[in-house]
Each structure stands twice: as structure tokens, then as C-alpha cells.
PDB file as gemmi writes it, atoms N, CA and C in Angstrom:
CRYST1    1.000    1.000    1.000  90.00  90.00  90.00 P 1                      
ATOM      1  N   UNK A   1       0.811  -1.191   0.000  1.00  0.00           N  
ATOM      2  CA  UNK A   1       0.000   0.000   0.000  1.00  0.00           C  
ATOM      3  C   UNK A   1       0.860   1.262   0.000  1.00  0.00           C  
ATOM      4  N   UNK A   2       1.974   1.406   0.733  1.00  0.00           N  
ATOM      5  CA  UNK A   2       2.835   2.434   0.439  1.00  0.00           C  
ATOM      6  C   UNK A   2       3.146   3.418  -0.633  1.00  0.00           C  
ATOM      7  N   UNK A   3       3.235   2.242  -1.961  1.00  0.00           N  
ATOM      8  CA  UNK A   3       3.832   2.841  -3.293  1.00  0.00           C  
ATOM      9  C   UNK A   3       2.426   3.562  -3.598  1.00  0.00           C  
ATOM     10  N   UNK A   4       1.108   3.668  -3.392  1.00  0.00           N  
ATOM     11  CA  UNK A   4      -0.161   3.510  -3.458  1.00  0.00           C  
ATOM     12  C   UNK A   4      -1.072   5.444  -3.416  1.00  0.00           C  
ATOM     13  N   UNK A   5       0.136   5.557  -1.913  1.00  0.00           N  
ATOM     14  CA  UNK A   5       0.151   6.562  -1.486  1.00  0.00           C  
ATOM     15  C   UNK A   5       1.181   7.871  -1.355  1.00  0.00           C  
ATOM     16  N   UNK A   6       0.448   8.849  -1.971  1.00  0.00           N  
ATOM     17  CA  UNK A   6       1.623  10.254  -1.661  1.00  0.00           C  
ATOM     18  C   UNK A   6       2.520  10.357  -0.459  1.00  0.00           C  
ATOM     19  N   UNK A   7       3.736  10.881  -0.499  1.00  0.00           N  
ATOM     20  CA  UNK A   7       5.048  10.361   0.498  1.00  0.00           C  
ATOM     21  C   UNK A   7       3.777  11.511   1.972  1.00  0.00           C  
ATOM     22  N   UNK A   8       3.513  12.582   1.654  1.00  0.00           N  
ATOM     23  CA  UNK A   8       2.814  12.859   2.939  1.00  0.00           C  
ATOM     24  C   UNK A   8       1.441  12.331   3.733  1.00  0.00           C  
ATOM     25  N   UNK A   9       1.563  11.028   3.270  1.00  0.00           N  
ATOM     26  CA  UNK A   9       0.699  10.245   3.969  1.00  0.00           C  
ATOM     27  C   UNK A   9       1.143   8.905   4.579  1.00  0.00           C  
ATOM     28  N   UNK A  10       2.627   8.674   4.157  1.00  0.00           N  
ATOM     29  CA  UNK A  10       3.141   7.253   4.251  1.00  0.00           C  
ATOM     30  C   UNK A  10       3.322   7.274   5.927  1.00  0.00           C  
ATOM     31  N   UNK A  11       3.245   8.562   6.625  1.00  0.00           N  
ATOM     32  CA  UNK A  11       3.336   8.488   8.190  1.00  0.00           C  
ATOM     33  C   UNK A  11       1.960   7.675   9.325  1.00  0.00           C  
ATOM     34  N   UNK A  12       0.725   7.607   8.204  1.00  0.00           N  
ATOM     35  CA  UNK A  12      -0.198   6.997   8.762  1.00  0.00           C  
ATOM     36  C   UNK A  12      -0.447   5.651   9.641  1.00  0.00           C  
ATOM     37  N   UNK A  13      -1.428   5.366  10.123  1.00  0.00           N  
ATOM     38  CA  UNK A  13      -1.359   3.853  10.260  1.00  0.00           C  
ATOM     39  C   UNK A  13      -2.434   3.492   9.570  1.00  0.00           C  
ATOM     40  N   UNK A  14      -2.049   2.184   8.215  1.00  0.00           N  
ATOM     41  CA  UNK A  14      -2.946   1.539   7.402  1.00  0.00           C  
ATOM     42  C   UNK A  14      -3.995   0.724   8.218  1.00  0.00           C  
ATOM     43  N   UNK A  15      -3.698   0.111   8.906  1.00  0.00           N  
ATOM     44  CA  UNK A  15      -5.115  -0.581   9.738  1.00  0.00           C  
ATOM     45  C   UNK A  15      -4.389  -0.992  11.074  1.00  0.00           C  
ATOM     46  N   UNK A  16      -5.346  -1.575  11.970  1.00  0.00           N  
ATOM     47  CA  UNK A  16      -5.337  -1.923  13.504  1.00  0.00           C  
ATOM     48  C   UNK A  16      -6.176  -2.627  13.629  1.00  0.00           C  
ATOM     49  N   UNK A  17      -6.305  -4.038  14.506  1.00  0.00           N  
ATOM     50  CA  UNK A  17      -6.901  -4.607  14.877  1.00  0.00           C  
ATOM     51  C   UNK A  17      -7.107  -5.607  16.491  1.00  0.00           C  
ATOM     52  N   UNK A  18      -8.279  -5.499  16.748  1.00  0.00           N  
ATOM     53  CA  UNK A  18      -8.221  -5.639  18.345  1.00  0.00           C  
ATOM     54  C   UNK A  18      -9.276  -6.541  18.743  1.00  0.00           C  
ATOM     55  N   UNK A  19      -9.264  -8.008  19.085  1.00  0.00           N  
ATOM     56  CA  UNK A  19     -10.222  -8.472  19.304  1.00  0.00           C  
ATOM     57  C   UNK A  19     -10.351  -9.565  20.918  1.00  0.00           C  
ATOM     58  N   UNK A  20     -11.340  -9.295  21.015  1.00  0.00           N  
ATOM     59  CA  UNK A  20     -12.306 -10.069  22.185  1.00  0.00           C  
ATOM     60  C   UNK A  20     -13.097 -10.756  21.874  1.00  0.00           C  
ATOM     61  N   UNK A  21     -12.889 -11.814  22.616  1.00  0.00           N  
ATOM     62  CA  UNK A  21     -13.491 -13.228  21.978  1.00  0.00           C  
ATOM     63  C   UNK A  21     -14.184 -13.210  20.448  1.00  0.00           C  
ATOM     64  N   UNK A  22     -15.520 -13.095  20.320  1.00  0.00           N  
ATOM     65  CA  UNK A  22     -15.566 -13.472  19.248  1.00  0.00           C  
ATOM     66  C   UNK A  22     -16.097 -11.426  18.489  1.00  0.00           C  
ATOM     67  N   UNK A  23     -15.647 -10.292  18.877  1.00  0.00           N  
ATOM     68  CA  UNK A  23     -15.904  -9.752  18.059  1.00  0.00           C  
ATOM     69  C   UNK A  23     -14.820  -8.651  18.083  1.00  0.00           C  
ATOM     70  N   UNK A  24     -14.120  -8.085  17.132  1.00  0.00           N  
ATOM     71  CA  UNK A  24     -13.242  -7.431  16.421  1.00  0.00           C  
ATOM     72  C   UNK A  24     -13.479  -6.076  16.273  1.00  0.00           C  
ATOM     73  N   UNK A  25     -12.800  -5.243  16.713  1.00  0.00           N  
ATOM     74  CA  UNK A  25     -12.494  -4.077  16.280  1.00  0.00           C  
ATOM     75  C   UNK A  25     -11.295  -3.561  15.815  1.00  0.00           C  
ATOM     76  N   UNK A  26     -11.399  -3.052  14.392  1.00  0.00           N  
ATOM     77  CA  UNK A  26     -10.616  -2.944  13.677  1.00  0.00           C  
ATOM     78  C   UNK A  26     -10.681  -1.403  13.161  1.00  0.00           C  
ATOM     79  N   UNK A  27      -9.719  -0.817  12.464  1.00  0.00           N  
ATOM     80  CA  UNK A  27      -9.583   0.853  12.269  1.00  0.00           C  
ATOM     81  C   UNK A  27      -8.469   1.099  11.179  1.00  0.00           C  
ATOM     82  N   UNK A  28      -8.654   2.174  10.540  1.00  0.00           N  
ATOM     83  CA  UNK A  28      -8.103   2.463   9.240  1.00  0.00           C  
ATOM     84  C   UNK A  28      -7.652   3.951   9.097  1.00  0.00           C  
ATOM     85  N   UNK A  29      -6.896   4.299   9.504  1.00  0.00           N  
ATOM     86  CA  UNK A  29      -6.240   6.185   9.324  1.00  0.00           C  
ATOM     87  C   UNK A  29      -6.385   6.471   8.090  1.00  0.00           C  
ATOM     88  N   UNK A  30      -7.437   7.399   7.556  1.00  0.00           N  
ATOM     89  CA  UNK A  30      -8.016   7.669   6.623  1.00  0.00           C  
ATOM     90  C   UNK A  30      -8.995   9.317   6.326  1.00  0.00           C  
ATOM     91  N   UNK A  31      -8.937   9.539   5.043  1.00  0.00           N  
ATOM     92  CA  UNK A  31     -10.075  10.587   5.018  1.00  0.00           C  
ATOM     93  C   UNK A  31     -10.465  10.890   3.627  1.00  0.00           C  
ATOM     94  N   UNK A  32     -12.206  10.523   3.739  1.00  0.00           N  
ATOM     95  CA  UNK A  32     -13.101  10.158   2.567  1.00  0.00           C  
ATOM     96  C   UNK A  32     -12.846  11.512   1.671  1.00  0.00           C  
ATOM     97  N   UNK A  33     -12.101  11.351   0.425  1.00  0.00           N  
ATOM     98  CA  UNK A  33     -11.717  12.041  -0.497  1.00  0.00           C  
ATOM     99  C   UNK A  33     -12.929  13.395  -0.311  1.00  0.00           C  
ATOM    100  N   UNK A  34     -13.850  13.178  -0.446  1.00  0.00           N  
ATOM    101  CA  UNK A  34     -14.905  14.559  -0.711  1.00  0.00           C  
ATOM    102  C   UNK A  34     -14.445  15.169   0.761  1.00  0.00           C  
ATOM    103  N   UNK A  35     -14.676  14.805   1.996  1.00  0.00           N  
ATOM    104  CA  UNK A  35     -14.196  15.629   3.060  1.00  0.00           C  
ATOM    105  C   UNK A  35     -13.340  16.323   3.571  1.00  0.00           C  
ATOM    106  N   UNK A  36     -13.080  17.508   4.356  1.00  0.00           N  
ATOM    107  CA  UNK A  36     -12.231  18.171   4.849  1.00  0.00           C  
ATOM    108  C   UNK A  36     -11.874  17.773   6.123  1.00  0.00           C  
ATOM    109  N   UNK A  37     -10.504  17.476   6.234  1.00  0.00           N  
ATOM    110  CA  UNK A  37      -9.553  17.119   7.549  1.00  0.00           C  
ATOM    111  C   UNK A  37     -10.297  18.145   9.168  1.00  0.00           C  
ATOM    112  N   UNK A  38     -11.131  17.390  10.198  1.00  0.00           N  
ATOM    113  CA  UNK A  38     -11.495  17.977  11.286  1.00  0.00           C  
ATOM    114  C   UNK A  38     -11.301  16.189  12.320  1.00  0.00           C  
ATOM    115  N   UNK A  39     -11.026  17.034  13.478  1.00  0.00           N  
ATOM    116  CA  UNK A  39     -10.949  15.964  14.597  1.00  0.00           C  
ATOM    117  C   UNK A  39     -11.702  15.028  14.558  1.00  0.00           C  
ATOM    118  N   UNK A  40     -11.533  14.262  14.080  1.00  0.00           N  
ATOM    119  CA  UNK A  40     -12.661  12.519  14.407  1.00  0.00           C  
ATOM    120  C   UNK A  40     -13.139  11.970  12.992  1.00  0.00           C  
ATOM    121  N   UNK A  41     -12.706  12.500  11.552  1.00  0.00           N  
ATOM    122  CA  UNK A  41     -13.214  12.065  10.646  1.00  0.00           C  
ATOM    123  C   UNK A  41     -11.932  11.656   9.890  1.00  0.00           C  
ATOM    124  N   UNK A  42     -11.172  11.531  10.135  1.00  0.00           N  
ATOM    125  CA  UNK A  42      -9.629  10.834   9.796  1.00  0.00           C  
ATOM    126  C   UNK A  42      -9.592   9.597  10.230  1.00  0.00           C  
ATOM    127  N   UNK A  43     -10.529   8.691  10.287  1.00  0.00           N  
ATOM    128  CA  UNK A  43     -10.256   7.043  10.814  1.00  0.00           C  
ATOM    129  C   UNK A  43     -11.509   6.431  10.782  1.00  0.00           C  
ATOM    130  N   UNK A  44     -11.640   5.560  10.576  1.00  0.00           N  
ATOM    131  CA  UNK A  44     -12.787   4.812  10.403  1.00  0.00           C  
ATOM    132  C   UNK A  44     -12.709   3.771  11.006  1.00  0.00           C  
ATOM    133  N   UNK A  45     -13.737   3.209  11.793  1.00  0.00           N  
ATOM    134  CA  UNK A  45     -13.302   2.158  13.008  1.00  0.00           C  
ATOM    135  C   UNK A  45     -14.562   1.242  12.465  1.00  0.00           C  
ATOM    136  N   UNK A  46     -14.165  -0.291  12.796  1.00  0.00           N  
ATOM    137  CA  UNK A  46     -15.528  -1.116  11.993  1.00  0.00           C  
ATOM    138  C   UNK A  46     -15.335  -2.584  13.338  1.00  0.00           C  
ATOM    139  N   UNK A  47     -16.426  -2.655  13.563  1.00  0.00           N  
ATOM    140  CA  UNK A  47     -17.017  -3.582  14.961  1.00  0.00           C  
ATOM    141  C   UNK A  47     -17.164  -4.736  13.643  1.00  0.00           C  
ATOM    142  N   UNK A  48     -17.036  -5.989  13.927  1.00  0.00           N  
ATOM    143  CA  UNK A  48     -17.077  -6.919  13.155  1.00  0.00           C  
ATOM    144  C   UNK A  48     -17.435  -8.165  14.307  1.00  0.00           C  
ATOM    145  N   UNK A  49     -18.996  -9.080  14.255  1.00  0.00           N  
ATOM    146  CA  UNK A  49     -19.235 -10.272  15.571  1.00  0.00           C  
ATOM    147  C   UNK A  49     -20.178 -11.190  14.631  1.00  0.00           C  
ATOM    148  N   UNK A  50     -20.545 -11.831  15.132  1.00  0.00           N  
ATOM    149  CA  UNK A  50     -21.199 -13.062  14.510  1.00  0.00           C  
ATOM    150  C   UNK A  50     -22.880 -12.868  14.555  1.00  0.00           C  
ATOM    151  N   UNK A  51     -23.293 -11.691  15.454  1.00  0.00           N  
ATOM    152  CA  UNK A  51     -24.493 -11.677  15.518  1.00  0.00           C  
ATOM    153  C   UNK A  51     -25.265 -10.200  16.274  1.00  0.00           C  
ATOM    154  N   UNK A  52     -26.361 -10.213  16.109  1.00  0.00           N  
ATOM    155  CA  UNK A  52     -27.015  -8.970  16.857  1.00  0.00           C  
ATOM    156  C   UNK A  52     -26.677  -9.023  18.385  1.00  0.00           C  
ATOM    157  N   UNK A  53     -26.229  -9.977  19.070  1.00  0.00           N  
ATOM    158  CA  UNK A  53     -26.753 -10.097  20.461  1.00  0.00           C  
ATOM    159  C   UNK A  53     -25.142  -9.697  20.473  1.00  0.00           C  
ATOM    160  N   UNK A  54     -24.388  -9.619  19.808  1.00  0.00           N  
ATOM    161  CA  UNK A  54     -22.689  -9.109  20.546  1.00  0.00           C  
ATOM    162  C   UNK A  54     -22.560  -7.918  19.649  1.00  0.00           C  
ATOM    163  N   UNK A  55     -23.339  -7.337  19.057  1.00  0.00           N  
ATOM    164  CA  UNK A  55     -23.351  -6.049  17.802  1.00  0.00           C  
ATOM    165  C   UNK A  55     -24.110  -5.277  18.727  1.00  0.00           C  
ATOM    166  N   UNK A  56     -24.805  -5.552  19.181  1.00  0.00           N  
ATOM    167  CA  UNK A  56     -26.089  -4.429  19.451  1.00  0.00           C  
ATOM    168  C   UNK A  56     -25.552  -3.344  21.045  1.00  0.00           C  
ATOM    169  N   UNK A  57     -25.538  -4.221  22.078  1.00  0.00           N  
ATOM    170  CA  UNK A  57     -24.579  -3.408  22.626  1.00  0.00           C  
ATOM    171  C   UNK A  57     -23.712  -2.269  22.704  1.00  0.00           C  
ATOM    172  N   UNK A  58     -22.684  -2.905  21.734  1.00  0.00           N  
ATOM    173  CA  UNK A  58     -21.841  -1.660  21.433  1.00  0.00           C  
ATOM    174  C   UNK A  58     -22.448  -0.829  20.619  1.00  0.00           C  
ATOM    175  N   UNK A  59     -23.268  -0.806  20.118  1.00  0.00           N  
ATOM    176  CA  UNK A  59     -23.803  -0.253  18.745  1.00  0.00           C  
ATOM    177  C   UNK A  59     -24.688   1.183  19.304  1.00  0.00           C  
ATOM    178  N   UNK A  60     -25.551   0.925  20.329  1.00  0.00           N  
ATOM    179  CA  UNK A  60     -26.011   1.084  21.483  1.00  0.00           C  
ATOM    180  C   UNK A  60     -25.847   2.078  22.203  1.00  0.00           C  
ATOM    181  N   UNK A  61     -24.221   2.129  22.546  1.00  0.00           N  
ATOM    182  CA  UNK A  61     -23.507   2.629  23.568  1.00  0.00           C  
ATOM    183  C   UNK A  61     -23.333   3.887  22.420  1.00  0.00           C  
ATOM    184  N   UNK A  62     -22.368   3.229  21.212  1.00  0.00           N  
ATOM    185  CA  UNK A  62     -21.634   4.497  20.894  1.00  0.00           C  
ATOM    186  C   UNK A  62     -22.634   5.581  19.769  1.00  0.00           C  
ATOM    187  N   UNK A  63     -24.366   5.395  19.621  1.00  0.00           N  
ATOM    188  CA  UNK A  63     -25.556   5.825  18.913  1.00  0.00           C  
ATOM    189  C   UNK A  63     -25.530   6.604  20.165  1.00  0.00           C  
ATOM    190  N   UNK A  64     -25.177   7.096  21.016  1.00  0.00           N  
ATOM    191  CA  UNK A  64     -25.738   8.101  21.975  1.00  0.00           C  
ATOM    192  C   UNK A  64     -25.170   9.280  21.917  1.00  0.00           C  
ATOM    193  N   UNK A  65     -26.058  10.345  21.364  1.00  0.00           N  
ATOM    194  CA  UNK A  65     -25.367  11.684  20.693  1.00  0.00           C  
ATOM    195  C   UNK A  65     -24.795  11.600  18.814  1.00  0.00           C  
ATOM    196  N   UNK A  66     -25.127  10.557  18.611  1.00  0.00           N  
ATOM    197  CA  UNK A  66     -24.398  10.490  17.190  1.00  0.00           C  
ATOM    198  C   UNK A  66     -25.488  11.474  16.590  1.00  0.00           C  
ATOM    199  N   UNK A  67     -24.826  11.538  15.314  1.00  0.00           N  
ATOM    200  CA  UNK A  67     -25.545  12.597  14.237  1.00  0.00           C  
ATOM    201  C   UNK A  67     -26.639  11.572  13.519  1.00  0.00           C  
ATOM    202  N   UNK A  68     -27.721  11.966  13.884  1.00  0.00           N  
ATOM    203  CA  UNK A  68     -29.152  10.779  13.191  1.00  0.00           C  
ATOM    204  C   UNK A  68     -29.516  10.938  11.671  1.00  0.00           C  
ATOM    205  N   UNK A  69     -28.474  12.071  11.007  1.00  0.00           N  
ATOM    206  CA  UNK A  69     -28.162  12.247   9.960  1.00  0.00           C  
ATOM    207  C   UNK A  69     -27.281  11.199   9.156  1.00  0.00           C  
ATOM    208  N   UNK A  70     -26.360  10.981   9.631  1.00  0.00           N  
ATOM    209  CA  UNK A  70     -25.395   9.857   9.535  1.00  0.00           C  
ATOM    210  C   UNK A  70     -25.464   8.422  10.041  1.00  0.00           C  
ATOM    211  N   UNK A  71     -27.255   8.056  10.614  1.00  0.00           N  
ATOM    212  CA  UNK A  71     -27.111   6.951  11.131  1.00  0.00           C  
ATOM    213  C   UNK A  71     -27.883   5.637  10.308  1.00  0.00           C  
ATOM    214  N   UNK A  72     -27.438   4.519  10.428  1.00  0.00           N  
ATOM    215  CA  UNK A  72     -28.190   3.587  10.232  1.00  0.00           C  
ATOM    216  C   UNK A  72     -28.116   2.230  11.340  1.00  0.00           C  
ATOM    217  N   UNK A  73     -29.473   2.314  11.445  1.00  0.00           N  
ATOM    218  CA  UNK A  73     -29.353   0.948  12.028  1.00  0.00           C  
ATOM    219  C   UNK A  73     -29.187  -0.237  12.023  1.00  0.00           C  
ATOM    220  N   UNK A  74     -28.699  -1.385  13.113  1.00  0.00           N  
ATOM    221  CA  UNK A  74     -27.875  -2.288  12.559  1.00  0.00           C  
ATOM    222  C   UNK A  74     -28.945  -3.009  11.974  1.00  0.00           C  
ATOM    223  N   UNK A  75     -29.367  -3.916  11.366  1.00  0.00           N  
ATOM    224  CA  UNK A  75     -30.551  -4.523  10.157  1.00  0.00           C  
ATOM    225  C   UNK A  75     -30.248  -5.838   9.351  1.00  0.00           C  
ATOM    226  N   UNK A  76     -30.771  -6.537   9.133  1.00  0.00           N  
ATOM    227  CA  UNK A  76     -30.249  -7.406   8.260  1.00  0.00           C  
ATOM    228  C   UNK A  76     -30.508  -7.270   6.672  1.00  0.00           C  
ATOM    229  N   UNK A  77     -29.131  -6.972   6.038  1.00  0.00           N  
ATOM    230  CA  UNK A  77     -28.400  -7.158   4.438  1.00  0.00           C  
ATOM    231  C   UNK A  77     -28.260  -8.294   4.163  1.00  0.00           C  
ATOM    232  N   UNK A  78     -28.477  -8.577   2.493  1.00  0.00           N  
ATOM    233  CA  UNK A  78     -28.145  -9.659   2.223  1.00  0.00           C  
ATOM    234  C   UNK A  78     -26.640 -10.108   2.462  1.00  0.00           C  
ATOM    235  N   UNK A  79     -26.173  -9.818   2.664  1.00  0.00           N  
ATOM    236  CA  UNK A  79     -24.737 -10.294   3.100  1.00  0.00           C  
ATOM    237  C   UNK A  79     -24.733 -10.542   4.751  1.00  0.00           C  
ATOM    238  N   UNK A  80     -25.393 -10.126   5.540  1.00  0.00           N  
ATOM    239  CA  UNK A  80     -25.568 -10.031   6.739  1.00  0.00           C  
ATOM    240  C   UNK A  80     -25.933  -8.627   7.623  1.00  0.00           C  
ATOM    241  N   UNK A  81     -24.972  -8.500   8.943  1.00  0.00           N  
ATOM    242  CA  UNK A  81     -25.585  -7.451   9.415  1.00  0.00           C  
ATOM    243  C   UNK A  81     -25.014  -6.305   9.597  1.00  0.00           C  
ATOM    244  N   UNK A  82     -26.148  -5.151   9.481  1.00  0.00           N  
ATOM    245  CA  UNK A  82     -25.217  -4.212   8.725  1.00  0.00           C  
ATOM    246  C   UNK A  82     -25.935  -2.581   9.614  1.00  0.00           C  
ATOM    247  N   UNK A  83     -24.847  -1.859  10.105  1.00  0.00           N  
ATOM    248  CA  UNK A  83     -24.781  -0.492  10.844  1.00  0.00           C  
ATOM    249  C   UNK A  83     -23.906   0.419  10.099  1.00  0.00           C  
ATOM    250  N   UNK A  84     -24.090   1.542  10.638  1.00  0.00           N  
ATOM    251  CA  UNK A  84     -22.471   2.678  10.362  1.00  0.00           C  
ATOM    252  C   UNK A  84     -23.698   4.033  11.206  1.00  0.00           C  
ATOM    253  N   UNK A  85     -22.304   4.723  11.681  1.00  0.00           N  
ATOM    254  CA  UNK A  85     -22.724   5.896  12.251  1.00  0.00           C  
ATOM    255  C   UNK A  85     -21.956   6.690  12.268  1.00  0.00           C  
ATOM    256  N   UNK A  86     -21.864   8.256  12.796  1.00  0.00           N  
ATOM    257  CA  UNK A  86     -20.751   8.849  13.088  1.00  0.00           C  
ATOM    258  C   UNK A  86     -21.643   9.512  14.262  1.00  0.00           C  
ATOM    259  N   UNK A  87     -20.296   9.000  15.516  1.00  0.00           N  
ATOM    260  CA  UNK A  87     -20.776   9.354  16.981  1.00  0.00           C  
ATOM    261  C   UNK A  87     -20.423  10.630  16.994  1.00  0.00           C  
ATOM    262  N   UNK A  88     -20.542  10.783  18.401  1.00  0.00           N  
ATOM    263  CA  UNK A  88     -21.017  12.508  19.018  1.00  0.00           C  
ATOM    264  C   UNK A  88     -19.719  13.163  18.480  1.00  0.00           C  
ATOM    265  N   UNK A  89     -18.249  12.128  18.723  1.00  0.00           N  
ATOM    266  CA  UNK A  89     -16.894  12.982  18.362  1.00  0.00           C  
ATOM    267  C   UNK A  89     -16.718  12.824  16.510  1.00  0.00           C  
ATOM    268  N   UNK A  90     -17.643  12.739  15.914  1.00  0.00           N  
ATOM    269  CA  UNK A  90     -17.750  12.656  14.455  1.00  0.00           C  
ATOM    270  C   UNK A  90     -16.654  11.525  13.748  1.00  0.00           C  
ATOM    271  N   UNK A  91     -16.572  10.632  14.294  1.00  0.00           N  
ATOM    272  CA  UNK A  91     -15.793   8.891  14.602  1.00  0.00           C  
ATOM    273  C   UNK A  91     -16.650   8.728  13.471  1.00  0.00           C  
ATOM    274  N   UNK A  92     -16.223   7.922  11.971  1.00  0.00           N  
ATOM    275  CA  UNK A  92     -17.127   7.120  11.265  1.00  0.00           C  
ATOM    276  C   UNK A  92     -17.208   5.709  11.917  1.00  0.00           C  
ATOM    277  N   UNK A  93     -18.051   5.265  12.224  1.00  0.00           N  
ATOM    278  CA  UNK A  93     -18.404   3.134  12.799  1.00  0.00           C  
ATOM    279  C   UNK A  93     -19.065   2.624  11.254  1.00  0.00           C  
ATOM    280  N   UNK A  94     -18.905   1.164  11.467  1.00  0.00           N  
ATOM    281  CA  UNK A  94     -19.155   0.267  10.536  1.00  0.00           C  
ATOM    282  C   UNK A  94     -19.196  -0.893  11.165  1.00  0.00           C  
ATOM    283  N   UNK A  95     -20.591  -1.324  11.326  1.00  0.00           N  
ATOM    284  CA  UNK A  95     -20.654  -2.858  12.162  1.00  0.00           C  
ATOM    285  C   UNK A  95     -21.390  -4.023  11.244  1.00  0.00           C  
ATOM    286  N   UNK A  96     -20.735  -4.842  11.126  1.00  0.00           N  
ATOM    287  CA  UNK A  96     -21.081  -6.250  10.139  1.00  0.00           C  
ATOM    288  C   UNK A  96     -21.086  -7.211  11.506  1.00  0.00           C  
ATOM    289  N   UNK A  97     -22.080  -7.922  10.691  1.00  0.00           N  
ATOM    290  CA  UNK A  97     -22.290  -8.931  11.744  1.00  0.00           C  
ATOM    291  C   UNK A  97     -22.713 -10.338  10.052  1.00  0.00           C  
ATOM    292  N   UNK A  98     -22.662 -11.767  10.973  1.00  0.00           N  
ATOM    293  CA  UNK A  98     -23.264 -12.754   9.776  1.00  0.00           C  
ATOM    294  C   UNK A  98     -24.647 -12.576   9.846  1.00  0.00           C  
ATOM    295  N   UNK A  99     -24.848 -12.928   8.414  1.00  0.00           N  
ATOM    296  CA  UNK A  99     -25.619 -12.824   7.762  1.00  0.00           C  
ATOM    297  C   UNK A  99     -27.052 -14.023   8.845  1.00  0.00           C  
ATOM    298  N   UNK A 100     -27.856 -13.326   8.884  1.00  0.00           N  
ATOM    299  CA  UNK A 100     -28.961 -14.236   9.584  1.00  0.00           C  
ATOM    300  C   UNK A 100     -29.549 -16.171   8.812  1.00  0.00           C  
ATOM    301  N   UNK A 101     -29.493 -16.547   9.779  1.00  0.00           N  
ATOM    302  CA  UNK A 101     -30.102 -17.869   9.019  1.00  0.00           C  
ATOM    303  C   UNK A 101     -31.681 -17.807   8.836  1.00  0.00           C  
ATOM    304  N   UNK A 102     -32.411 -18.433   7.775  1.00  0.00           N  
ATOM    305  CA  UNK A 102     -33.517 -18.626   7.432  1.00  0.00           C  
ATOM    306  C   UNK A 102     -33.979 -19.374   8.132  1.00  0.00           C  
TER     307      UNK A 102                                                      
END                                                                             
């Protein structure tokens, strides 16, 4: 990814990952081309678990004060389960969960 990127960005960190038992949090030093550089929209952090009952929680916690402009709730996608928000400190989230059984 290096060669990928302009030399004043090669100081970043490309991803991070942090997990507890079965669900993952992971993060990406970043900023969505159309936006302008402000505190909390330079990283994108994504909750990754097997289901609503270990998604919802956190999901939960960090929807308090978020912008309801920017929110969706977590829901089931055909691919599975699917959130994103940007909390009160303007943090982008992204929570996948598997896909529900029939």
C-alpha cells in the first residue's frame, strides 16, 4: 500500500486490529476524499461479531449523541448485518455482523 500513497501520507497507520473473543475491532487512518480534515473524521473504526446479540450493545452505547443524519441501524443485508454511524466525536463506525439464518 505504500507505493499507493503520496510520500505525505506514508506516516499513517494503514489498519489496527483488536479483538475479544468473538468480536473485532478494527480501524483504518483515513479521510473520505470529498471531506475536509477535522478531529474525528480521519479514521474509520468497523465492529465486526457473529451476531445482533454481541453487535447491538456496542452499537447502542456508541448511537448516543451520534448525528441521526449519519445513522443507520444495525438490520439485516443480504450479506448479513449491517450499521455505520458517526458518533457525538464525528468517529465514522461500521458494524457487520453474519448474515442471519432462514
Amino acid at each position: 500500500m505504500h507505493t499507493h500513497h503520496p510520500p505525505e501520507q506514508h506516516h499513517k497507520i494503514t489498519y489496527a486490529l483488536l479483538r475479544s473473543g468473538t468480536v473485532e475491532f478494527s480501524a483504518t487512518d483515513w479521510l473520505h476524499p470529498g471531506r475536509r480534515p477535522i478531529q474525528g473524521n480521519t479514521a474509520a473504526l468497523y465492529v465486526t461479531g457473529t451476531g445482533l446479540d454481541e453487535l447491538r450493545p456496542v452499537f447502542q452505547k456508541l448511537r448516543e449523541g451520534a448525528d441521526p443524519a449519519n445513522l443507520t441501524e444495525l438490520c439485516p443485508m443480504p450479506f448479513g448485518i449491517y450499521g455505520r454511524m458517526i458518533d457525538r466525536f464525528g468517529v465514522e463506525w461500521f458494524f457487520r455482523g453474519a448474515a442471519l439464518s432462514d
